[in-house]
NUDO-114959 format. One record per residue (C-alpha): chain; z, y, x negated; residue number from 1. Coordinates in nm, 4 decimals, padded with zeros to 6 digits. Layout:
<nodes>
{A {Z Y X} NUM}
...
</nodes>
This chain:
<nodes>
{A {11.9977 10.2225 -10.4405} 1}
{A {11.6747 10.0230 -10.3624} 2}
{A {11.3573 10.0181 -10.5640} 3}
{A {11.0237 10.0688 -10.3947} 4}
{A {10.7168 09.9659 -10.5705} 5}
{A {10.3430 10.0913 -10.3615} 6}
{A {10.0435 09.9484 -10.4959} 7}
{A {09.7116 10.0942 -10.6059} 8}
{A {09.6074 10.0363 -10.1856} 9}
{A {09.8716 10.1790 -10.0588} 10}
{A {09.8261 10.5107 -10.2580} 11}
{A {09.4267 10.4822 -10.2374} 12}
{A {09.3839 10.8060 -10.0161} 13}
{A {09.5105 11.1125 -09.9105} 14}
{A {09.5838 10.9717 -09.5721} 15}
{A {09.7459 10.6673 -09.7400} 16}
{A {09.9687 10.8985 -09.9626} 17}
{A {10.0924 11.0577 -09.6800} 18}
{A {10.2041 10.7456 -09.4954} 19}
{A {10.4008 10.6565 -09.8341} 20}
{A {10.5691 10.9674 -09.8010} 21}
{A {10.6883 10.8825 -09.4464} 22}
{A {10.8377 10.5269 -09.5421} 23}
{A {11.0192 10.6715 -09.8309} 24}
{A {11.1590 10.9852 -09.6981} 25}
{A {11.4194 10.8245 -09.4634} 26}
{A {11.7445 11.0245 -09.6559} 27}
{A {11.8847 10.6792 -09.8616} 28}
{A {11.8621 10.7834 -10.2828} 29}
{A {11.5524 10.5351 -10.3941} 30}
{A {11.3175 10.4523 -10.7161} 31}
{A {10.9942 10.4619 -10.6246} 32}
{A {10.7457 10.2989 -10.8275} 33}
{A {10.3986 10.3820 -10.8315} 34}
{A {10.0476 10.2190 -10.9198} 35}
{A {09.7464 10.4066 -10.9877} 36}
{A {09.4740 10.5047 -10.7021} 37}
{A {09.2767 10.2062 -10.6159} 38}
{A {08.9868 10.2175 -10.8045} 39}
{A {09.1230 10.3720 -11.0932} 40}
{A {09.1457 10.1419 -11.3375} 41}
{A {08.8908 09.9643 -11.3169} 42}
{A {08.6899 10.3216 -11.3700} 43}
{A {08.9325 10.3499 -11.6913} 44}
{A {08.8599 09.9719 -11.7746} 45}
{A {08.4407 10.0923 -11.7525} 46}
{A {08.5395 10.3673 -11.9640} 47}
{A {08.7220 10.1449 -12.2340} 48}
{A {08.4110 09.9177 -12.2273} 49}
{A {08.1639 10.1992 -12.2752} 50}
{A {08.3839 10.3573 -12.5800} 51}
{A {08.4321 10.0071 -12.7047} 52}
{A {08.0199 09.9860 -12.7115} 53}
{A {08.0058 10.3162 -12.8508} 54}
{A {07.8179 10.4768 -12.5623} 55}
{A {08.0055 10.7713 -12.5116} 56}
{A {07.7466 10.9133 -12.3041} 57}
{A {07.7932 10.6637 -12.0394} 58}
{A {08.2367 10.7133 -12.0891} 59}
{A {08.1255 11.0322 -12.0209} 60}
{A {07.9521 10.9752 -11.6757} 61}
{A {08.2765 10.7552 -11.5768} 62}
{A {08.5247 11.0096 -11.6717} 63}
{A {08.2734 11.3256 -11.4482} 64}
{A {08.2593 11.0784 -11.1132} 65}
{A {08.6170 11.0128 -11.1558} 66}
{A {08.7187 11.3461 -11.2121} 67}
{A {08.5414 11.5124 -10.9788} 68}
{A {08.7188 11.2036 -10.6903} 69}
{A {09.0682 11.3349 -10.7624} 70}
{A {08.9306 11.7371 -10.7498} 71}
{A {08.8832 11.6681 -10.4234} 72}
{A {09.2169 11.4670 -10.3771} 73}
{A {09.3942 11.7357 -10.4764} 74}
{A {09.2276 11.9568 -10.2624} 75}
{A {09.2716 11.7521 -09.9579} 76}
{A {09.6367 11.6541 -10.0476} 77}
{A {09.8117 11.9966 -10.0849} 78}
{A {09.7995 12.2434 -09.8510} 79}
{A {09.9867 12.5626 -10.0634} 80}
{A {09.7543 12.7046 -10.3127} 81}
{A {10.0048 12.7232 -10.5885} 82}
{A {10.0327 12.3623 -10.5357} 83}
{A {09.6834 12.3033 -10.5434} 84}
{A {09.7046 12.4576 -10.8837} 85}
{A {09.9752 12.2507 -11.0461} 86}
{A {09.7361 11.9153 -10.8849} 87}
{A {09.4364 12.0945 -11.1143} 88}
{A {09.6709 12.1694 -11.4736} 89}
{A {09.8039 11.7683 -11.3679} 90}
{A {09.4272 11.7055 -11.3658} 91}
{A {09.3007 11.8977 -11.6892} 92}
{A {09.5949 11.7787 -11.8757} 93}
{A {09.5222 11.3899 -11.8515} 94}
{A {09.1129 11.4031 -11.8249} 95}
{A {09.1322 11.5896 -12.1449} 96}
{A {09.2803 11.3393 -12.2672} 97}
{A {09.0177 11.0540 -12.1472} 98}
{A {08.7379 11.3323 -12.2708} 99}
{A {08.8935 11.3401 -12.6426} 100}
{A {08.8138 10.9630 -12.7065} 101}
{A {08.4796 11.0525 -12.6810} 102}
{A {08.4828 11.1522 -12.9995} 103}
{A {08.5933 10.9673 -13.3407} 104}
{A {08.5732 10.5728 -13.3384} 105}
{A {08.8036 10.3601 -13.0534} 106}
{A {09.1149 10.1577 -13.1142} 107}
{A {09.3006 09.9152 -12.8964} 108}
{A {09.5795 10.2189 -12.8812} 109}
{A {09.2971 10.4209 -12.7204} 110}
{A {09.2173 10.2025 -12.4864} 111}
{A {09.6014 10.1417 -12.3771} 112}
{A {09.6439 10.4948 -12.3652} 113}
{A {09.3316 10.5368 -12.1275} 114}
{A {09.4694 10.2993 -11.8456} 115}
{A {09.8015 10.4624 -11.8524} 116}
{A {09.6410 10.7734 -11.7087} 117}
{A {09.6374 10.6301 -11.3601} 118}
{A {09.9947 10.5832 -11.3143} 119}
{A {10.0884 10.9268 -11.4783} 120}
{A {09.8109 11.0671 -11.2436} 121}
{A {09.9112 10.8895 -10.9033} 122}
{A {10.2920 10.9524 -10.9788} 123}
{A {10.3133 11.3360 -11.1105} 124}
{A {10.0552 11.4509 -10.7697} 125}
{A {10.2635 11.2123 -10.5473} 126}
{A {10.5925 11.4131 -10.6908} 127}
{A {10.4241 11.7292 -10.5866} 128}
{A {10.3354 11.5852 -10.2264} 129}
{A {10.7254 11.5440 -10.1531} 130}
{A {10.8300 11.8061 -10.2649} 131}
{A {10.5691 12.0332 -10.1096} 132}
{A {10.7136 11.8636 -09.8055} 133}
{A {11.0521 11.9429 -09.8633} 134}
{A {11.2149 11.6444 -09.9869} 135}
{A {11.4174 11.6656 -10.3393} 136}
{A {11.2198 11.4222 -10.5474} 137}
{A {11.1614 11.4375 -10.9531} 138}
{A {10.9166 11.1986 -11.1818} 139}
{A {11.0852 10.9713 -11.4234} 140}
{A {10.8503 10.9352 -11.7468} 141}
{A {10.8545 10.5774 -11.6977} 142}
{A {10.7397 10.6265 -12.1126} 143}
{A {11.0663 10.6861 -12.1496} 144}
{A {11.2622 10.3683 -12.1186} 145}
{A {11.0051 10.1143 -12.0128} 146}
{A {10.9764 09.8806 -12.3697} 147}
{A {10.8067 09.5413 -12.4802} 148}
{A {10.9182 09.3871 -12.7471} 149}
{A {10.6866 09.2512 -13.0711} 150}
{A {10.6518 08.9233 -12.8215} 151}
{A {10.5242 09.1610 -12.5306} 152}
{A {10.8369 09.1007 -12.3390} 153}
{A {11.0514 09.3591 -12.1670} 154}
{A {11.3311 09.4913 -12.3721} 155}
{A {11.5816 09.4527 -12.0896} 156}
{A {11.8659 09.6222 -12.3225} 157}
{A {11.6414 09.9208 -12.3909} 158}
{A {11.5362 09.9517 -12.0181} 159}
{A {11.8508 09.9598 -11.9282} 160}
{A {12.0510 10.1930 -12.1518} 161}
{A {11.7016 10.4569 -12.1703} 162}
{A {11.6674 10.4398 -11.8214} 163}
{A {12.0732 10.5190 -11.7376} 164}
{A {12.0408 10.8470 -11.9411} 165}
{A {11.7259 10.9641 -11.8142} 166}
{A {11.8755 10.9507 -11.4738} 167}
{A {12.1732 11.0764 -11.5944} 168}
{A {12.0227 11.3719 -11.7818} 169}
{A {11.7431 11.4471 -11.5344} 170}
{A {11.7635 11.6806 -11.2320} 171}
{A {11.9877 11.5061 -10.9866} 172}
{A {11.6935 11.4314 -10.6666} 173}
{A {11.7005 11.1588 -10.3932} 174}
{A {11.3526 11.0061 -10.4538} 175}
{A {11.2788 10.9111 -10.8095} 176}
{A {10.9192 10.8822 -10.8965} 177}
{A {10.7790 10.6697 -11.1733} 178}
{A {10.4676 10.4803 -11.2862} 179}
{A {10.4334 10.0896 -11.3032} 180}
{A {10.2635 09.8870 -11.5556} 181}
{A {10.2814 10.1282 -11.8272} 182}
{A {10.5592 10.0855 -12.1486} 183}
{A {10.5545 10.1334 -12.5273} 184}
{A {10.5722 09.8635 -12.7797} 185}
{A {10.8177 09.8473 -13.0518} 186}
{A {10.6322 10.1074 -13.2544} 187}
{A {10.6356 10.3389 -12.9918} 188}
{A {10.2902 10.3410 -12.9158} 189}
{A {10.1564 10.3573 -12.5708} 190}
{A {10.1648 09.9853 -12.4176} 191}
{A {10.1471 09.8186 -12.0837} 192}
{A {10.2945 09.4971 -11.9067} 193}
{A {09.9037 09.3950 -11.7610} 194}
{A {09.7195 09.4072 -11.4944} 195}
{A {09.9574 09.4114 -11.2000} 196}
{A {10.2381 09.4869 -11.3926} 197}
{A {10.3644 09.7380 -11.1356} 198}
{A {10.5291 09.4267 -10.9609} 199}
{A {10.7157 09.3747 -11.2502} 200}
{A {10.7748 09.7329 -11.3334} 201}
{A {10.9841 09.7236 -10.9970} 202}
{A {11.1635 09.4155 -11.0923} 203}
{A {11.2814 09.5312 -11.4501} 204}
{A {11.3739 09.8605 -11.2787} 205}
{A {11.5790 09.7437 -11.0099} 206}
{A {11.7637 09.4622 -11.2709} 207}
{A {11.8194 09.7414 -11.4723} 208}
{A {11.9829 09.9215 -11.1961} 209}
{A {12.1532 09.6662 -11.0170} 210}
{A {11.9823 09.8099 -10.6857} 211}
{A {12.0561 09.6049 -10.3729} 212}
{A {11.7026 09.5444 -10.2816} 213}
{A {11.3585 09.5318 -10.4709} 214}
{A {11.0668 09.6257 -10.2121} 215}
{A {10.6816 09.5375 -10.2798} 216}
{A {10.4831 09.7165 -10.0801} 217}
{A {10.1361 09.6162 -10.0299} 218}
{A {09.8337 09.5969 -09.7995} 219}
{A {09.9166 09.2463 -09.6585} 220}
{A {10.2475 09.1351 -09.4777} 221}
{A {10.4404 08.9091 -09.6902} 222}
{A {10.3238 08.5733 -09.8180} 223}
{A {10.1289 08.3665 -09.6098} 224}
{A {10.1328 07.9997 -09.5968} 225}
{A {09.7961 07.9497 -09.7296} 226}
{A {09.5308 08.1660 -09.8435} 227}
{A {09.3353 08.4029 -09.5321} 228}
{A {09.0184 08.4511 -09.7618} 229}
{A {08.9731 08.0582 -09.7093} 230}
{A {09.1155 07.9315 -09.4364} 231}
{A {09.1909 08.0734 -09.0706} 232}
{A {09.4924 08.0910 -08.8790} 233}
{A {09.7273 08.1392 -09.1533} 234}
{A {10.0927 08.3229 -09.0863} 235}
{A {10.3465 08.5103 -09.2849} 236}
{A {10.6123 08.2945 -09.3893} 237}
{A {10.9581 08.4806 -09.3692} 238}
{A {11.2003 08.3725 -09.5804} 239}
{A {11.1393 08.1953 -09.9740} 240}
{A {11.4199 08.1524 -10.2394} 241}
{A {11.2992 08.3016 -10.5074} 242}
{A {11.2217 07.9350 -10.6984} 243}
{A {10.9414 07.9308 -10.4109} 244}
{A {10.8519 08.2639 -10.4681} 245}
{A {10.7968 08.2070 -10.8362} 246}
{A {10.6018 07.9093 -10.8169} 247}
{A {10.3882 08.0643 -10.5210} 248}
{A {10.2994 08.3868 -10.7302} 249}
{A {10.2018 08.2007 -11.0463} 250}
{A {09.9975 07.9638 -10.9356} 251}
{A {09.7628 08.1958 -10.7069} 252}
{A {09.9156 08.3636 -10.4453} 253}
{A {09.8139 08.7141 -10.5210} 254}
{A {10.0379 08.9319 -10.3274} 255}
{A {10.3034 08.9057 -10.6356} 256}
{A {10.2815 08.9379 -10.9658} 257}
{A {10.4257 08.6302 -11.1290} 258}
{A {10.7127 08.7320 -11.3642} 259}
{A {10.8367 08.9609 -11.0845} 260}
{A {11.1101 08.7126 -10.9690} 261}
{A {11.2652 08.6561 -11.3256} 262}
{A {11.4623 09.0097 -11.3392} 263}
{A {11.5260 08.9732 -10.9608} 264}
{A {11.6341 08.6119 -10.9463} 265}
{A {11.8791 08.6747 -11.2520} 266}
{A {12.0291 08.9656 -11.1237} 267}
{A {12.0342 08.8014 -10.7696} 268}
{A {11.8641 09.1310 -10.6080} 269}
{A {11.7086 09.0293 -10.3136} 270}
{A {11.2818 09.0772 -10.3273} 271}
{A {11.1411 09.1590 -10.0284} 272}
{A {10.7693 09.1943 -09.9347} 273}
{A {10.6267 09.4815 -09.7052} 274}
{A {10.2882 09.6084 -09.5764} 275}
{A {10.2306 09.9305 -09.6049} 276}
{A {09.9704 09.9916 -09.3099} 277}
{A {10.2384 09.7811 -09.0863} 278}
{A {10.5551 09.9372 -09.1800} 279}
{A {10.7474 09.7725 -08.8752} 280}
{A {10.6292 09.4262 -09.0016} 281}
{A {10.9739 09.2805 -09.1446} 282}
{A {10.7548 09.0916 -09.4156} 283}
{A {10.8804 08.8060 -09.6610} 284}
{A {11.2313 08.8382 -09.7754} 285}
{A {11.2796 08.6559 -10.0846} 286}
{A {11.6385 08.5135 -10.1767} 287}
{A {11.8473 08.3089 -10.3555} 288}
{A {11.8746 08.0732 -10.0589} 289}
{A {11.6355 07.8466 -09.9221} 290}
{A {11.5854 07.8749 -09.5524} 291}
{A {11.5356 07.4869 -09.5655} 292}
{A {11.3856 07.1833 -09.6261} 293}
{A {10.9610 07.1251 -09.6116} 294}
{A {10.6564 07.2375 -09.7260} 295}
{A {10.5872 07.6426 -09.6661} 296}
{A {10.3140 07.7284 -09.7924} 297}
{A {10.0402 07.6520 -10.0637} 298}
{A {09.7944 07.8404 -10.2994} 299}
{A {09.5818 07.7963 -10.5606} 300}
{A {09.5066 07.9167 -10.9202} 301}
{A {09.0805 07.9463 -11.0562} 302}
{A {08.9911 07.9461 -11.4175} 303}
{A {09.1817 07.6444 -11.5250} 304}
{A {09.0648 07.4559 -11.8269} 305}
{A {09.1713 07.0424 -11.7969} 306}
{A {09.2017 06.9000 -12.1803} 307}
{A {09.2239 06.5157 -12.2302} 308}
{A {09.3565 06.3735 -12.5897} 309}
{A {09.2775 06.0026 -12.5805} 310}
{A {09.4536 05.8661 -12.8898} 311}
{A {09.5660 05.4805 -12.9441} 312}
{A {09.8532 05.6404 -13.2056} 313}
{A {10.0029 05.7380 -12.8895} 314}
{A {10.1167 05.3488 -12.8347} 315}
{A {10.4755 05.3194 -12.8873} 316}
{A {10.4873 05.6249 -13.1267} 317}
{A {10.6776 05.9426 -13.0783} 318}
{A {10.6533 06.2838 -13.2107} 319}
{A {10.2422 06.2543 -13.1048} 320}
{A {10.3384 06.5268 -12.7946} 321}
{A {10.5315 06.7637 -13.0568} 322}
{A {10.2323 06.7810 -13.2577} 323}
{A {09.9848 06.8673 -12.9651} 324}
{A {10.2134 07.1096 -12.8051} 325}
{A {10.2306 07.2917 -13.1844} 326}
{A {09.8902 07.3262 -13.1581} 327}
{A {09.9268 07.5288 -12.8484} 328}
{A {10.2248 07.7027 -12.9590} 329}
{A {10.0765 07.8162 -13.2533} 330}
{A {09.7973 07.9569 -13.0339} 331}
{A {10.0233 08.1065 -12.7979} 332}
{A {09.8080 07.9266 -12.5043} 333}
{A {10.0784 07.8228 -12.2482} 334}
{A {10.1030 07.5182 -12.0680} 335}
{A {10.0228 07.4660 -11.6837} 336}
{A {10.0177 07.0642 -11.5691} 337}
{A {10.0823 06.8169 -11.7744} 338}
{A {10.0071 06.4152 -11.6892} 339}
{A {10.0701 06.1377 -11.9715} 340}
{A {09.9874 05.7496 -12.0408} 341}
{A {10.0568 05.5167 -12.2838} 342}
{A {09.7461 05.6155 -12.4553} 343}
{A {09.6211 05.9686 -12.3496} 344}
{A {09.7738 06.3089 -12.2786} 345}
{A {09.5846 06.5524 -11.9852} 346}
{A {09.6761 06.9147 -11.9214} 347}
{A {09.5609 07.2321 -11.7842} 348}
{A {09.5404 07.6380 -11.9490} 349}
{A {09.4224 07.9141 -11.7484} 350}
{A {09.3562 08.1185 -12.0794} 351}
{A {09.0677 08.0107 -12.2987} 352}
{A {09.1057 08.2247 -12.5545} 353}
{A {09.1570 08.0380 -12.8056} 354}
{A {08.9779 07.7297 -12.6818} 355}
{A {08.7620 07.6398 -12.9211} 356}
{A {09.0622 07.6751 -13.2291} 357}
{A {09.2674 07.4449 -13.0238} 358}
{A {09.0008 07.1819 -12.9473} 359}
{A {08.8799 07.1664 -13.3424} 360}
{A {09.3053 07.1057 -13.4028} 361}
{A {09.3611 06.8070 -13.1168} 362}
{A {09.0294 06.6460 -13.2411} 363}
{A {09.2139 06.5562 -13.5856} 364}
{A {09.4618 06.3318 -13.3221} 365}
{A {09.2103 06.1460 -13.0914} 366}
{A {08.9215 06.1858 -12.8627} 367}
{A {08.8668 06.5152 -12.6456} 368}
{A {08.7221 06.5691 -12.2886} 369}
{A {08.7384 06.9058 -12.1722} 370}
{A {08.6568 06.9913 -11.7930} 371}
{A {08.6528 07.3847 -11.7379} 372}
{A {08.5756 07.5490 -11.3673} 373}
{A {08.9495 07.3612 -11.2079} 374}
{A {09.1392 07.4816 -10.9742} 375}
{A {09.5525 07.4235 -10.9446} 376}
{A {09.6645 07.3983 -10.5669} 377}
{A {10.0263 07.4733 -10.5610} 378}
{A {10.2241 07.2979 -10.2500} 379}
{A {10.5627 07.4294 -10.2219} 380}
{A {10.8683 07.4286 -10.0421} 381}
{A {11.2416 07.3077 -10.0664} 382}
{A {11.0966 06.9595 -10.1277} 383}
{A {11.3135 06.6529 -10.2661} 384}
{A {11.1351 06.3935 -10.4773} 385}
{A {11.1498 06.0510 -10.2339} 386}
{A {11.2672 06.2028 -09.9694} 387}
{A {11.0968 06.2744 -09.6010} 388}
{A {10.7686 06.1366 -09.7293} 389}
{A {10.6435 06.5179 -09.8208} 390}
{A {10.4443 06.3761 -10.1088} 391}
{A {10.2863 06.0537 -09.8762} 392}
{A {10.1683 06.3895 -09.6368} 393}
{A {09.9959 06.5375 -09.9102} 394}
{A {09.8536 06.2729 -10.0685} 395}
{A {09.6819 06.1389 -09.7649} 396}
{A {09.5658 06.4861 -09.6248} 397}
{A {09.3804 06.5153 -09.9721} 398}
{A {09.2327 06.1442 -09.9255} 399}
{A {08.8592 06.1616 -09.9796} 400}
{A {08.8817 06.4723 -10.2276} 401}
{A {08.8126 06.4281 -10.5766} 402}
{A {09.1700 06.5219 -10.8058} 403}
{A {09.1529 06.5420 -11.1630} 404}
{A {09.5497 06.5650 -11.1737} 405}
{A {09.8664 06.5348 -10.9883} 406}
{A {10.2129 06.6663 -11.0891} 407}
{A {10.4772 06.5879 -10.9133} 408}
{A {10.8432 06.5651 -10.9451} 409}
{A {10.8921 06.8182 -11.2238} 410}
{A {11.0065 07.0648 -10.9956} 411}
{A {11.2011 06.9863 -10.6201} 412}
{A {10.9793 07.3427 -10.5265} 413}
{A {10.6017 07.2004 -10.5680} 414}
{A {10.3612 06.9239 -10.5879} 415}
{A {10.0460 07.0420 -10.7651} 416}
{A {09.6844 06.8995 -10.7757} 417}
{A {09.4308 06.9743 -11.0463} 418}
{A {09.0524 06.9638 -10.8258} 419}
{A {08.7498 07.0917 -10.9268} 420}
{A {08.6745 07.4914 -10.7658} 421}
{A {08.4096 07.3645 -10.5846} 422}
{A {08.6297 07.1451 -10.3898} 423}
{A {08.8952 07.4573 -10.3698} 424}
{A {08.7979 07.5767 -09.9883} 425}
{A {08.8397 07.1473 -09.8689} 426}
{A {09.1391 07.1011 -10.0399} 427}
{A {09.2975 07.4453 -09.9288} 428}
{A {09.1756 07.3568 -09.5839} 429}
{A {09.2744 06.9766 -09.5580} 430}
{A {09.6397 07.0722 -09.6292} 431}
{A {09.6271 07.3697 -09.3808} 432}
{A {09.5436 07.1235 -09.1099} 433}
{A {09.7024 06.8357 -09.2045} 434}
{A {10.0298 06.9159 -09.4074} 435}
{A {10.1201 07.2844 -09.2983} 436}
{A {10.0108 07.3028 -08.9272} 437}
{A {10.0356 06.9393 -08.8639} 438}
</nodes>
């Protein structure tokens, strides 16, 4: 059984709905995994704000406009009237639901329940579709065995045991519809897995199932070898091991969510990436093996925070890097680069959250310089420390830009540079046309 995961483009219209339909509906049993409308959330993310600021009036306003978008959706999308009337009780079920926190005070919980109402919106109307069409197809409640743990990771036991005996227990259909992003935490309470979670939602899904194939559909044709909002001429690569994939999706590119290749890569259950829009497009398939040596493709990662910690104690004394990384640790601010000397420690964060706790804490070990608006480029590939000369390529195609950092032979899958954003577009570029098209 294969897993199919649409995004919130792919589902966006009427039109695009229908097109859905026709990928899926070629006989084989599938899990199809859903994202809200695009557009959605960020409407329920305005909401949260508004309710958060205690203007309900202005909730209020979100939750009519929005509303009144998917009365006409469901007029548009079903053509049988009695189906037209199960779209409307879908409809007055869940924006009752958005119209009750208008009232009372608002709660984290409230605003995790509001974005849920997307997927559970998107999924129960797409249900109807199919099966106004014909085709045997039944919703999973993915609120029924989708779990984080109290460290906001998926409960892969739980998945796997909740999600087996819904299937069993449930109508027996050949499409299975469910939502993305959305779980509950370990007290039960509505939760999700973050923005773009749906990604992983597929992954965790298709582990849990042992499916032969995890598909990510999406409005772009695979990965490309550099980034097409920057530079021109840029082409799908076709095959990545999923080490490739990994380090690709974290650091930038955004066509993946980056824990998506964890569940898949453990399981060994092929990833592979489609467009919706071009359904003949074979896309990126994403595997255990590489399809080679070299560079493939790069990317790059905004909002990254560079930290300095200039400290003489560091001379010939150890346990100094324990005691810095506590102080992240304890913050739960992870790690991105890392460079060290005898006498100073650099690295990068891309969350800031805690910024100015962890600055006040590494200023009781040394002097701190902190340099905020970086950018990470990510080179990767099936590259081998000293050999071929890959790093020599990338190092002079970068000569005459500015970089803050350079990490490099952590990982045999990419050499990273640490430049400020406003360099981003020459340093994205430089490597286009001297590393990957070279």
């Amino acid at each position: 059984m294969k897993v199919l995961k649409f995004g919130g483009t792919s589902v966006g219209s009427v039109e695009n709905m229908q097109a859905v339909m026709k990928i899926i509906a070629d006989g084989d049993r599938k899990v199809v995994v859903l994202s809200a409308m695009s557009g959605t959330t960020n409407s329920l993310v305005e909401i949260s704000d508004y309710l958060y600021k205690r203007n309900k009036e202005a909730a209020l306003g979100v939750i009519s406009g929005l509303e009144k978008k998917y009365y006409n959706v469901v007029y548009d999308l079903f053509e049988k009237s009695e189906n037209k009337e199960k779209g409307k009780k879908i409809l007055e079920t869940h924006f009752e639901t958005l119209k009750s926190f208008a009232v009372g005070d608002f709660s984290e919980l409230g605003e995790r329940t509001i974005l849920a109402q997307g997927e559970l919106l998107s999924t129960n109307l797409f249900t109807i579709l199919m099966q106004e069409n014909g085709y045997n197809a039944y919703c999973l409640p993915a609120l029924d065995f989708m779990k984080i743990d109290k460290d906001k990771s998926p409960d892969t036991t739980y998945i796997r045991t909740h999600l087996a005996e819904l299937m069993e227990n449930s109508p027996k259909a050949d499409y299975y519809i469910t939502q993305g992003f959305i779980c509950r935490n370990p007290e039960g309470e509505i939760d999700n897995l973050q923005r773009g979670g749906s990604d992983y939602s597929a992954s965790l899904i298709g582990a849990a199932l042992k499916s032969e194939e995890v598909q990510i559909w999406t409005d772009i044709d695979g990965f490309h070898n550099n980034d097409p909002r920057f530079v021109e001429n840029t082409h799908r690569v076709d095959f990545l091991s999923f080490n490739e994939a990994a380090e690709l999706a974290y650091f930038g590119a955004k066509i993946l969510h980056p824990q998506t290749i964890h569940p898949a890569m453990i399981n060994n259950i092929p990833v592979r990436l489609k467009n919706t829009m071009a359904p003949e497009s074979r896309g990126t398939l994403i595997t255990a093996e590489s399809s080679g040596p070299g560079i493939k493709a790069v990317a790059a990662k905004d909002g990254i925070t560079a930290i300095k910690i200039r400290s003489g104690r560091m001379l010939n004394a150890y346990g100094f890097l324990k005691n810095v990384f506590e102080i992240f640790e304890f913050f739960k601010t992870p790690i991105d680069m890392i460079t060290t000397s005898e006498v100073a420690v650099s690295l990068t964060i891309d969350n800031d959250h805690h910024l100015p706790e962890i600055l006040k804490e590494l200023r009781e070990y040394g002097e701190v310089i902190v340099d905020e608006k970086q950018t990470i480029v990510c080179i990767v590939g099936d590259i081998v420390a000293g050999e071929k000369g890959y790093a020599a390529r990338v190092f002079n195609a970068l000569e005459g830009i500015p970089v803050r950092m350079i990490s490099y032979g952590g990982s045999r899958h990419n050499i990273s540079v640490l430049v400020n954003t406003r360099d981003k577009q020459a340093t994205l570029e430089a490597l286009s046309d001297k590393v990957l098209n070279a």
